[in-house]
N, C-alpha and C positions, 0 to 999 in steps of 0.2 A: 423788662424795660417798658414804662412807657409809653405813650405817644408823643408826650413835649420831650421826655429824653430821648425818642429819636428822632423828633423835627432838630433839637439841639446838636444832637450827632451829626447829621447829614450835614446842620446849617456850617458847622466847623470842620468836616471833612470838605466842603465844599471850599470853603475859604482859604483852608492850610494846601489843596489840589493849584486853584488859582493863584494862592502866593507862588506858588513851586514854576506855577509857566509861567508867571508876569502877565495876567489875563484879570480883569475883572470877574468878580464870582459872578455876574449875574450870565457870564454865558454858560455858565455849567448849571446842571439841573443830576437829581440822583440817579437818570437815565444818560445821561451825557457817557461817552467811552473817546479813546483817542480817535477812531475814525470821524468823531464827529469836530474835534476842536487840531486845528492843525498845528500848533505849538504842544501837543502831546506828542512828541515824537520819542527815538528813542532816547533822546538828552533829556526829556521833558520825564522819561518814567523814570532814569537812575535817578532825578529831581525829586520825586516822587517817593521814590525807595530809601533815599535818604531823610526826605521828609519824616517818614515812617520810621526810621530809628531815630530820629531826633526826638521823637514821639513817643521811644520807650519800644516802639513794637517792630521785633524781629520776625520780616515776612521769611518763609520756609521756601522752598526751591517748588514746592508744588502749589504754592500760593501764587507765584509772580505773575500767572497768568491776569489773576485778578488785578495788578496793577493798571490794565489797560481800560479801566471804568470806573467812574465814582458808585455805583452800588458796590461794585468788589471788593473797592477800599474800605468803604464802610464795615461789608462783611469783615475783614478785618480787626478794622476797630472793634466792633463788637463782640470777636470775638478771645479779645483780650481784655475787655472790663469786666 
């Protein structure tokens, strides 16, 4: 992949995260995790986890951890294209 397809990645994993809490994308960044945004809660990750299959992509029971961050998401994403 790369570099504009993953400013692209990040830039729509970022947007489809902020759609999920009702937050503006510009508070999240690809370091952003729920500690840092307080509408990441746990309503905010099944948000999230649903997002993720609306998206085509079944996160695995040893992934969910990464639900709690936009790099982990992305991990994700990427590693389903």
């Amino acid at each position: 992949m790369n570099s504009q397809n993953d400013q692209n990645l990040i830039d729509k994993v970022i947007r489809l995260i902020a759609n999920e809490l009702d937050i503006p994308p510009d508070r999240l960044s690809e370091s952003s995790s729920a500690k840092d945004i307080t509408e990441w809660d746990s309503m905010g990750v099944l948000g999230i986890l649903a997002m993720c299959d609306r998206n085509g992509l079944e996160v695995r029971n040893q992934e969910m951890p990464k639900l709690q961050s936009v790099s982990g998401i992305i991990e994700i994403f990427k590693t389903r294209e």
